[in-house]
C-alpha distance (Angstrom), angle and dihedral (degrees) to the residues before:
residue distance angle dihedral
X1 . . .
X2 3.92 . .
X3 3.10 118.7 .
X4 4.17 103.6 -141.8
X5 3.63 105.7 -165.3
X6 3.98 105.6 117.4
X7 3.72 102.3 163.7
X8 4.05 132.9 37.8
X9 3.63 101.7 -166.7
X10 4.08 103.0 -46.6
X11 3.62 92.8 -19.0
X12 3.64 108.6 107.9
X13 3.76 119.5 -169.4
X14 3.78 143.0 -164.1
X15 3.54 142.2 -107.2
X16 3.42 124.4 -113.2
X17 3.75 135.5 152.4
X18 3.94 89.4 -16.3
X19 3.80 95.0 -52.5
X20 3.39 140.3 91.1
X21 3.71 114.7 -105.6
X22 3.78 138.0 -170.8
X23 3.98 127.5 -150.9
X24 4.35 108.1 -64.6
X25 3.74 75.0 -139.9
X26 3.80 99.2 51.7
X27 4.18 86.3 -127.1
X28 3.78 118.1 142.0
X29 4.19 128.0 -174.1
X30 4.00 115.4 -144.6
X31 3.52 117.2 -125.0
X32 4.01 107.5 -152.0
X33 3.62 121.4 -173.2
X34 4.31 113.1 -107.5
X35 3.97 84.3 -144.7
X36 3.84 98.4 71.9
X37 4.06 106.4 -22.5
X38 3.78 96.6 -100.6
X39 3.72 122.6 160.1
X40 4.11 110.2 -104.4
X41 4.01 103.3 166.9
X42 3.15 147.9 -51.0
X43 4.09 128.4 -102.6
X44 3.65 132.5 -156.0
X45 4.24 114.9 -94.4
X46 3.85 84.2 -150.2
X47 4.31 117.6 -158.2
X48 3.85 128.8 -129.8
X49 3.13 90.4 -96.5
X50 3.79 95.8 52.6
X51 3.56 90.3 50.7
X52 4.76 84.9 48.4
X53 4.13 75.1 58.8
X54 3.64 102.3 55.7
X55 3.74 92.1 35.9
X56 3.91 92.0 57.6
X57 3.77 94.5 36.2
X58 3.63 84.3 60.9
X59 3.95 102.9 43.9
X60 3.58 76.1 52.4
X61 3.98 105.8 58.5
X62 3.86 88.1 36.3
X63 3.68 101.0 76.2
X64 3.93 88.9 49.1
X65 3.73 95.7 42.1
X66 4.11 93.9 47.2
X67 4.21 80.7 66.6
X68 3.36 97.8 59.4
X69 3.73 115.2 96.5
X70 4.17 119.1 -100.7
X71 3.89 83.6 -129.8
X72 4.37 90.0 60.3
X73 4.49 89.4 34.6
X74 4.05 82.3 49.3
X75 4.23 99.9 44.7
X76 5.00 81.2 42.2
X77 4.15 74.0 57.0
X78 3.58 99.6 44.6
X79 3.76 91.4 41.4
X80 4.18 90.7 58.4
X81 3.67 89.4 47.1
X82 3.65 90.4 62.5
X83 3.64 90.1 40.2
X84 3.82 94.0 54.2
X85 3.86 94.9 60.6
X86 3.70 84.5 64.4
X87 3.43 90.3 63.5
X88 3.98 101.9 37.9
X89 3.72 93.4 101.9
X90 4.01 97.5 43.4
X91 4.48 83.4 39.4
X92 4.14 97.5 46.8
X93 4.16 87.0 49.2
X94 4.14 93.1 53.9
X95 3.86 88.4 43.0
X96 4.04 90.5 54.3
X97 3.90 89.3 47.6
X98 3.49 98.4 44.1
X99 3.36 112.8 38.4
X100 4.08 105.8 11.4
X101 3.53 99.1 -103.0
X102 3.87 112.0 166.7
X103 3.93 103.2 -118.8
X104 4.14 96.3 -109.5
X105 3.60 90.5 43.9
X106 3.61 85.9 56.6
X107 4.26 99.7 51.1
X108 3.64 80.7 50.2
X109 3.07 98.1 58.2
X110 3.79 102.4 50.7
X111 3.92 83.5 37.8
X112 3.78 89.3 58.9
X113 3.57 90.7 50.4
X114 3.62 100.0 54.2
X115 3.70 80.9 50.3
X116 3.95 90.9 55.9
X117 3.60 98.4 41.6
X118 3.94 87.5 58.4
X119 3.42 95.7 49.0
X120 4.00 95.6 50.5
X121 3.33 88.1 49.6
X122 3.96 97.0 59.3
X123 3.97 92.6 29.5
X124 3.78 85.0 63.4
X125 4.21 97.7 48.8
X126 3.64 78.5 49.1
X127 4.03 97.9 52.7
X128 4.01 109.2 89.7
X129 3.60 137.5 -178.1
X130 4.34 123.1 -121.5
X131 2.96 135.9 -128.3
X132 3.95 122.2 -126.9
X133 3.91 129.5 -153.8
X134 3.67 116.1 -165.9
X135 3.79 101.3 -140.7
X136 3.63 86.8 92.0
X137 3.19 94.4 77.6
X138 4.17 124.1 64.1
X139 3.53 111.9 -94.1
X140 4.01 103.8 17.3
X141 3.98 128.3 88.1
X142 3.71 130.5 -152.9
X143 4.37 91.4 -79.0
X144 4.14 86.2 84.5
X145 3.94 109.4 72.4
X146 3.68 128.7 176.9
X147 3.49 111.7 -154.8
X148 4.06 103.5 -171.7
X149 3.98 123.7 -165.7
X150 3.40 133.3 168.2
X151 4.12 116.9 -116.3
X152 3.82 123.7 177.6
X153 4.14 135.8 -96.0
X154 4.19 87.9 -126.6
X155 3.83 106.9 -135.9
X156 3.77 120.9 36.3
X157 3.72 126.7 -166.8
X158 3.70 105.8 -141.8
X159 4.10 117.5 -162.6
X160 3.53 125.5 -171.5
X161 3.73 147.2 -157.5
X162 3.76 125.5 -119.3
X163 4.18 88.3 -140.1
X164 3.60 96.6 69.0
X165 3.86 104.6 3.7
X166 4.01 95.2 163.8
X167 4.11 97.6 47.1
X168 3.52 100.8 38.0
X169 3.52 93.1 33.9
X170 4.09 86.9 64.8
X171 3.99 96.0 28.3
X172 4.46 71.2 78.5
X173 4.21 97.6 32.1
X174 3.27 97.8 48.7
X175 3.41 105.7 47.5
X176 3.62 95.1 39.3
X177 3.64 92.8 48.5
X178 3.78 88.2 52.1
X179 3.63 93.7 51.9
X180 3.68 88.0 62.0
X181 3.80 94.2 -99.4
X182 3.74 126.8 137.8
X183 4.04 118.5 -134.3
X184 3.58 139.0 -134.6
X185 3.87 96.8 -166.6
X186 3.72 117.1 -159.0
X187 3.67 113.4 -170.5
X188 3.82 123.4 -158.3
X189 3.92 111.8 -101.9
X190 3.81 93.7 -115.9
X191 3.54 101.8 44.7
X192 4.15 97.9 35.6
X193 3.82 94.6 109.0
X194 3.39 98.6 53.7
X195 4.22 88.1 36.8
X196 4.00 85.0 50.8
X197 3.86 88.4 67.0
X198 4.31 89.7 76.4
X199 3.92 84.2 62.0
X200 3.93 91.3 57.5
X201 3.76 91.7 35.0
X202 4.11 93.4 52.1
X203 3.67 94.2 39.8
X204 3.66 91.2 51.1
X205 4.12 88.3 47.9
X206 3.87 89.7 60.4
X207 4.29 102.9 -100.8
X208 3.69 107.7 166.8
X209 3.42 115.8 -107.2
X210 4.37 118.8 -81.1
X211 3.69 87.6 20.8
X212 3.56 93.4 106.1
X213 3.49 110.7 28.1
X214 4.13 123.1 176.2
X215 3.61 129.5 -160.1
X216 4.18 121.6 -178.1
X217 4.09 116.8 -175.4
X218 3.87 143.4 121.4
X219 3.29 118.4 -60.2
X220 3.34 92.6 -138.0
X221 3.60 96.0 66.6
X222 4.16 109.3 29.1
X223 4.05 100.0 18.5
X224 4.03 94.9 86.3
X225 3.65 83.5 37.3
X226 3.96 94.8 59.0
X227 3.30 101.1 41.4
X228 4.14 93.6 52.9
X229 3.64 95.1 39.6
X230 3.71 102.0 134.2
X231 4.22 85.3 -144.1
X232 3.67 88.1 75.3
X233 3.04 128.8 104.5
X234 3.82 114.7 177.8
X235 3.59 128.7 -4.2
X236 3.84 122.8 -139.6
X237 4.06 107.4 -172.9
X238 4.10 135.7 174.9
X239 3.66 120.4 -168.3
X240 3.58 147.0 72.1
X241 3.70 123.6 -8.8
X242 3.67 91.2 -127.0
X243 4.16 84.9 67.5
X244 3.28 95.9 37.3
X245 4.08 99.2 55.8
X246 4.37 79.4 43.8
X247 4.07 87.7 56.6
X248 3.32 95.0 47.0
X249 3.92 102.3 44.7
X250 3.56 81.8 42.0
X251 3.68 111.6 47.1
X252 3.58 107.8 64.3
X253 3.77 126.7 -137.7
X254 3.87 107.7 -29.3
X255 3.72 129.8 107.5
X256 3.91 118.9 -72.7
X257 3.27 135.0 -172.7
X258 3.94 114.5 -170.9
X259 3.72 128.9 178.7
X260 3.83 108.0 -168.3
X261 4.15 139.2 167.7
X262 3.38 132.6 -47.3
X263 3.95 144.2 -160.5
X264 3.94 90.6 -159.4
X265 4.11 106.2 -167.8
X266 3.79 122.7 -144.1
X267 4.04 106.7 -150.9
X268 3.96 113.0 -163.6
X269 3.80 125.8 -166.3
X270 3.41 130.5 -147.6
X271 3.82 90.7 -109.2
X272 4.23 100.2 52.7
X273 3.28 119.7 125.9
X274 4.46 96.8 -104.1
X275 3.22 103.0 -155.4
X276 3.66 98.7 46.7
X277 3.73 90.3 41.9
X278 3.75 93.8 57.1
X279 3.49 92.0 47.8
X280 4.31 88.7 60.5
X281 3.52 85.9 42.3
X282 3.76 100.5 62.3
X283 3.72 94.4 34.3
X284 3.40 90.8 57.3
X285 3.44 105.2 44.7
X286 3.66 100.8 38.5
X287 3.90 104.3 38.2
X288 3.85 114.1 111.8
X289 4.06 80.9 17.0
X290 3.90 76.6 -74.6
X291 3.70 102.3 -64.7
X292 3.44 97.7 142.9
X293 3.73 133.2 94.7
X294 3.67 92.2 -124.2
X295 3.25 97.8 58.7
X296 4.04 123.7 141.8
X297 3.67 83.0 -110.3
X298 3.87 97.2 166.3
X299 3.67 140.8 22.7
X300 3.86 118.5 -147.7
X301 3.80 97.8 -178.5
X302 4.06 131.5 169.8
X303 3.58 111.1 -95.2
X304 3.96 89.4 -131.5
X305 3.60 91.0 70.7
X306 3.20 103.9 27.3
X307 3.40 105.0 103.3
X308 3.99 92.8 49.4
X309 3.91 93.0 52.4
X310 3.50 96.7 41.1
X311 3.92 86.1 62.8
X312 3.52 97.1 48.3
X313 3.78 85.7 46.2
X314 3.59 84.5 59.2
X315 3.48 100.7 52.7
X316 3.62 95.4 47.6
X317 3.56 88.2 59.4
X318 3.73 100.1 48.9
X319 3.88 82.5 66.3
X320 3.80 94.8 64.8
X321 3.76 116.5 102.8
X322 4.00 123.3 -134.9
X323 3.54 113.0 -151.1
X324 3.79 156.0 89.8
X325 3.93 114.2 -33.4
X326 3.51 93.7 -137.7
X327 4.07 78.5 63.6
X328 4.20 88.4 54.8
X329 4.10 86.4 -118.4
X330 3.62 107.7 171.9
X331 3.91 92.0 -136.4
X332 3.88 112.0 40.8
X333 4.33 127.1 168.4
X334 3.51 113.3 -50.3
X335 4.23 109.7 -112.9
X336 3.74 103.9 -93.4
X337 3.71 133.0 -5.3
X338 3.66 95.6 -99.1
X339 3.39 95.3 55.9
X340 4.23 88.5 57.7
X341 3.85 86.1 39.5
X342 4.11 82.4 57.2
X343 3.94 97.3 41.3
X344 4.11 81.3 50.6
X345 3.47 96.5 50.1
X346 3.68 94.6 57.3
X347 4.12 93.9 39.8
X348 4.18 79.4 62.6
X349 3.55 100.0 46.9
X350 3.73 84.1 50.3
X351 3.82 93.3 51.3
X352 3.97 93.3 45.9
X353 3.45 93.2 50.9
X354 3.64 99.7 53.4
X355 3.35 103.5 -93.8
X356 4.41 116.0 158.5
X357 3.42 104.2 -124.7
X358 3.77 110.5 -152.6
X359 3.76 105.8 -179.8
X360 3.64 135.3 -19.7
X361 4.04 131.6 49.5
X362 3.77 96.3 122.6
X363 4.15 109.9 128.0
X364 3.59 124.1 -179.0
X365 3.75 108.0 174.4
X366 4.35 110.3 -56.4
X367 3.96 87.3 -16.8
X368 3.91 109.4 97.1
X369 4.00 114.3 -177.4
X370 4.00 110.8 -118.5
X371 4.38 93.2 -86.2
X372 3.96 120.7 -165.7
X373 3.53 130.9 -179.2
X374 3.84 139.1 -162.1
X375 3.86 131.1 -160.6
X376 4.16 89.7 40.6
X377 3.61 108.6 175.0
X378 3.84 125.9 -159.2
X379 4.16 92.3 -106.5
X380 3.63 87.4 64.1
X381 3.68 114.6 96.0
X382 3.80 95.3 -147.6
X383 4.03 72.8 67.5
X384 3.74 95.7 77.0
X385 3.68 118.5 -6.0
X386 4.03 115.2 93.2
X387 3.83 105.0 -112.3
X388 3.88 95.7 -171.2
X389 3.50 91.6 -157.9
X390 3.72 144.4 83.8
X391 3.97 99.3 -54.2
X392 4.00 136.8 104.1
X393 3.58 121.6 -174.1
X394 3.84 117.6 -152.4
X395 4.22 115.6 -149.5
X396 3.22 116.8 -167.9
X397 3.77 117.6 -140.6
X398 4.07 140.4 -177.2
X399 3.51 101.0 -150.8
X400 4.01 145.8 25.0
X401 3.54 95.5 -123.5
X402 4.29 85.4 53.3
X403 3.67 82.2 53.0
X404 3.96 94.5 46.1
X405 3.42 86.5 47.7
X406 3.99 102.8 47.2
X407 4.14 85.9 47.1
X408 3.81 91.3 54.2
X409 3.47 106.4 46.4
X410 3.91 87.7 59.8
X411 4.12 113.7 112.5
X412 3.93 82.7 -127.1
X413 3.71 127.1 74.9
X414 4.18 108.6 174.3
X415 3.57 98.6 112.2
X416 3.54 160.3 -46.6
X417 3.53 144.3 -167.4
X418 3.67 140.0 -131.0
X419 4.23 127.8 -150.5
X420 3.74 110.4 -154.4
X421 3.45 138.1 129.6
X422 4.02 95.5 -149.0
X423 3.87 112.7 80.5
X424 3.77 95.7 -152.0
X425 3.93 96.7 58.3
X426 4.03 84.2 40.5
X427 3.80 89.8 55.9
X428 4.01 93.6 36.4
X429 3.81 90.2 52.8
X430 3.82 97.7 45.8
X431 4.17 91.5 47.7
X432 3.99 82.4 63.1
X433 3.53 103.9 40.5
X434 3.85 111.5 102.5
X435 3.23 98.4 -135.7
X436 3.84 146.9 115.1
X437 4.07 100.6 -120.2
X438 4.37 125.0 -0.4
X439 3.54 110.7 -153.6
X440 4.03 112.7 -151.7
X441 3.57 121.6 -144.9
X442 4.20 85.5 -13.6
X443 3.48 132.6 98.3
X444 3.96 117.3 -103.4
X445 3.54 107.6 -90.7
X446 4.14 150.1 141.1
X447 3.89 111.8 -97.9
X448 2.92 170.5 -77.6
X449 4.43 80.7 -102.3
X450 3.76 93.3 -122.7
X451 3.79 91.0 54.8
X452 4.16 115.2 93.4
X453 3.26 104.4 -97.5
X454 4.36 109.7 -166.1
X455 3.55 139.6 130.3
X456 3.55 132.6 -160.2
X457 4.00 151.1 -141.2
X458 4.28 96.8 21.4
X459 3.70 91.3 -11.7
X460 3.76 99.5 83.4
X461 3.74 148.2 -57.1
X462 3.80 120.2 -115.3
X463 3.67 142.6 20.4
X464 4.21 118.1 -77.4
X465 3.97 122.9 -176.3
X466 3.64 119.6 106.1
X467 3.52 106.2 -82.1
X468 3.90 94.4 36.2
X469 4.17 94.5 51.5
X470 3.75 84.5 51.0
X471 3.63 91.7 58.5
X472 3.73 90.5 37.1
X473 3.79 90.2 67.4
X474 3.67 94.1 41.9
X475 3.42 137.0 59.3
X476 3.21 139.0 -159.7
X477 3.68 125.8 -103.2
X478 4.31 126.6 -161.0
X479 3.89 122.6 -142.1
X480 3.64 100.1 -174.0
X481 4.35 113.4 -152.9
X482 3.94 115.1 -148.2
X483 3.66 103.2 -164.5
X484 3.80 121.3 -158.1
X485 3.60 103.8 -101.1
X486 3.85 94.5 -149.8
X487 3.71 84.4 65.1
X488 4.00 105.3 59.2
């Protein structure tokens, strides 16, 4: 029976084997808000060998949990769903204290969670095996049958984000769970309280015990550790590129599924639609204060125009609100001061390096002021680098092969997006883009869930979207039929 206490005053715990559990150490890590520094809990600083325990606990519950029917995994996922919205209101207000979430973005994001949890949990009643006869093939007859099903990897290593740690965090539970997986869960740092919540939630829906497993700790001293564990069996990360090329030169030969950075590129024609296309432009560069890897990070725009959109650009911005997100501001403090030490590094290369600086460039502590600049040039670093903050640089360019060209040669491939009211350039652009998904005439951005959702060259390995991260943690599996031949 779990035991579903997760917190004794601001003491949160983890879950492990159905209970519980605190730090075999007796370690904890503070978690202080980035909007004024106060105190919000405590979290475990879990050992090795606290991380050996929820590792085995999990190989353990796997085998049992893979025999349980998709239809009874599917109604445990349904169940939590309908938990979780008991929980939004309690969930949205730890996400705006701990990582700076404006209060609507945060019911949205539970909200949108629910909504994915649902949806995995009828996409995979829905997801069948085949049937194969051989006489397809030269040489064989219908007495050779493949029957193919899909069977799970056992123990998956799940790795989230601090931007969204409850939705992205499941987008890799739920479907692994589903799949008849188990989970180590590894929540980000900032972000684990609010991450912690799925524990509570699933052990309240009725998951057997070491299904879901969590385990919170410095990187510094467990991170290696997880992702080398010989007990895992697939590894399913979101974060930084940096981590993500380290997970996969580290982990060895096993299944990963890495979403990374991104330096997505907004292209505009000479024939968009300008004020609509500013509109996408500032909402998605400057939601979440742009912490988000699909962020409008760049603007490769035709020089013909430029000047037009660039004001209207302006003036969208000048409409965002900076403040508290317990206020609903639209920009709130960045996560951490080196992340606003990193945004301002790259706002002063800009500057020094002749950059126009049309609005923005006002700091006070982690909040940043919405900044955009005109007359980039490819030496600046705002240019290439991902600044996941509250800045859009605008490029000016003469061509759409210039444009093609400046989009490609980024590190980053997850997507871009292309502003045109002619289909056939829309179509012709987004066939050369190197890039996991274009968006046309739309903002850069992750969804609708049951879309494919993948990036490619330092942006990510792997396909995500609900369907597609189902099959990602499951493979398939061949019985092969050799019919009597005297019988046909």
């Amino acid at each position: 029976m779990f035991s579903c206490i997760f917190r004794e005053g601001n003491i949160y715990k983890n879950l492990c084997g159905g209970q519980w559990t605190e730090s075999s150490a007796g370690e904890r890590i503070q978690i202080y808000s980035p909007v004024d520094d106060s105190l919000i809990g405590e979290i475990q600083a879990q050992t090795k060998e606290d991380v050996d325990f929820a590792v085995q606990n999990a190989k353990d519950a796997q085998k049992e949990w893979a025999k349980i029917p998709i239809s009874e995994r599917a109604n445990i996922i349904h169940k939590a769903a309908r938990i979780m919205e008991k929980y939004e209101e309690e969930i949205a207000d730890v996400l705006v204290k701990e990582i700076a979430k404006a209060k609507s973005s945060a019911i949205s994001e539970v909200k949108r969670t629910v909504d994915f949890m649902h949806f995995t949990a009828e996409t995979a009643k829905r997801m069948t095996g085949e049937t194969i006869y051989g006489d397809a093939f030269p040489g064989f007859d219908k007495t050779k049958i493949s029957l193919v099903e899909r069977v799970p990897l056992g123990v998956i290593l799940c790795i989230a984000p601090f931007n969204y740690p409850v939705n992205l965090s499941i987008s890799k539970i739920a479907p692994a769970l589903v799949g008849g997986n188990s989970v180590v869960f590894k929540p980000p740092t900032q972000g684990s309280i609010s991450a912690m919540y799925l524990g509570q939630i699933f052990c309240e829906a009725g998951l057997p015990p070491g299904v879901l497993n969590i385990v919170t700790g410095k990187g510094s001293e467990i991170g290696d550790y997880l992702i080398t564990h010989p007990g895992i069996d697939m590894i399913n990360f979101t974060g930084s590129t940096e981590i993500g090329h380290h997970i996969a030169k580290e982990a060895g030969m096993i299944p990963l599924l890495l979403e990374l950075g991104g330096k997505d590129a907004a292209i505009v024609l000479e024939d968009c639609d300008l004020d609509e296309t500013a509109q996408n432009i500032v909402k998605g560069a400057f939601n979440y204060s742009g912490q988000r890897c699909t962020a409008v990070k760049r603007v490769l725009l035709m020089d013909s125009i430029a000047d037009e959109l660039a004001s209207k650009i302006v003036a969208e911005v000048a409409k965002l609100t900076v403040g508290r997100p317990e206020d609903d501001a639209q920009i709130t403090p960045l996560i951490n001061d080196k992340a606003a030490d990193f945004v301002q590094e790259l706002i002063d290369d800009a500057i020094q390096k002749g950059a126009k600086l049309l609005i923005g460039n006002k700091r006070e502590k982690r909040y940043i002021w919405p900044t955009v600049f005109d007359h980039v040039t490819e030496d600046m670093r705002i240019a290439w680098e991902e600044p996941f903050g509250p800045v859009l640089p605008i490029i000016r360019v003469k061509t759409i092969e210039e444009a093609i060209d400046i989009s490609n040669r980024s590190e980053y491939g997850l997507q871009g997006c292309v502003f045109t009211k002619n289909i056939d350039k829309a179509f012709a652009i987004a066939q050369k883009l190197e890039v996991g998904t274009v968006q046309i005439n739309n903002k850069t951005e992750r969804g609708p869930d049951h879309f494919p959702f993948l990036g490619v060259k330092a942006s990510g390995l792997g396909t995500q979207g609900i369907r597609y991260s189902i099959e990602a943690m499951t493979r398939s599996k061949a019985i092969v039929i050799n019919l009597d031949k005297d019988f046909q």
